[in-house]
N, C-alpha and C positions, 0 to 999 in steps of 0.2 A: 316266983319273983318275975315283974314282969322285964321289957326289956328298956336299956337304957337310953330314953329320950335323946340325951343330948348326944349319945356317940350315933344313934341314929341320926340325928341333925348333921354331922361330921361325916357319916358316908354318904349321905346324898348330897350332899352340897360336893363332893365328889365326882359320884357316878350322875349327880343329874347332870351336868355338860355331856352327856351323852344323846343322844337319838335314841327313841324306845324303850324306854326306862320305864319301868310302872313297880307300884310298892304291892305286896301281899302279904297278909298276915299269915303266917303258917310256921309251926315248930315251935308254937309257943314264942315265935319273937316276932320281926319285922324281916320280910326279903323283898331282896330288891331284881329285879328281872331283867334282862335285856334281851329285845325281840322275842320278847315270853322262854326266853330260857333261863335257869335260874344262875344268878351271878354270884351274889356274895348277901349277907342278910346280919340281924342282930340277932341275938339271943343272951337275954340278960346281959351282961357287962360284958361278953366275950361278940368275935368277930366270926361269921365263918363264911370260908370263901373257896367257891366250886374252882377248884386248877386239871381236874381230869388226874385220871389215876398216876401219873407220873408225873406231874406238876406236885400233886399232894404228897406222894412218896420223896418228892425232894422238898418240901415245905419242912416235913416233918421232921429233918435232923436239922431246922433251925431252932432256934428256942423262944418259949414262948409258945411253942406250938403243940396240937393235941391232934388225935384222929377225933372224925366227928360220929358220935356213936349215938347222936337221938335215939335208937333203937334200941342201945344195947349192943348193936350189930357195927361196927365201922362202916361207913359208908368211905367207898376206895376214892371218890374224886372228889372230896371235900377236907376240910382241917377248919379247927377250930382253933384262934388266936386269942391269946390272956392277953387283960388288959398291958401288961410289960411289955408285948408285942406293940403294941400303937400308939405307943405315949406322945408320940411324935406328930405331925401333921406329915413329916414326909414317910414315916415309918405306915402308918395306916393309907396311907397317898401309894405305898409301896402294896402292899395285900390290895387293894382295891383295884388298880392297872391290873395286879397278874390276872387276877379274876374278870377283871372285863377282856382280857387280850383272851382267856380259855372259852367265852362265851361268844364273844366274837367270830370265834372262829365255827362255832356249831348253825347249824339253818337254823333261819328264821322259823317259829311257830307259827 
């Protein structure tokens, strides 16, 4: 399946007010980057957004929320948000800041 157009439309209309923002396809969805580090992205109808492994570790006892395991494997500084997580404009407004405030913080590529 691929990924969801229009919630892609909804996170960049977000993170594009940013400086340095560029799109890449990869994981099977759409990610979005800042200063070539990766932020947050689509994949099919779910959200996932890079928070660094203690950001994610606190993500995940909210609900609505998964580890993100493309691999199989968890990846420790990501989570992947169901659509019940974003229904909102400010709810997804909410996943998107933490993940530009966790990429923000790493150097520039």
């Amino acid at each position: 399946m691929p990924y969801d157009e229009a919630l892609a439309e909804r996170v960049q209309a977000l993170i594009g007010k940013h400086r340095g923002v560029t799109e890449k396809r990869m994981f099977g969805g759409l990610a979005f980057m800042l200063d070539g580090n990766m932020c947050c992205g689509v994949m099919q109808g779910r959200i996932m957004v890079r928070l660094g492994p203690e950001g994610a570790e606190a993500a995940l006892k909210e609900p609505h929320t998964a580890p993100m395991d493309f691999t199989g494997k968890p990846i420790k500084s990501m989570v992947y948000v169901r659509p019940e997580g974003y229904v909102s404009d400010a709810d997804l407004e909410k996943w998107v800041k933490a993940a530009v405030g966790f990429a923000k913080s790493l150097p520039p590529k």
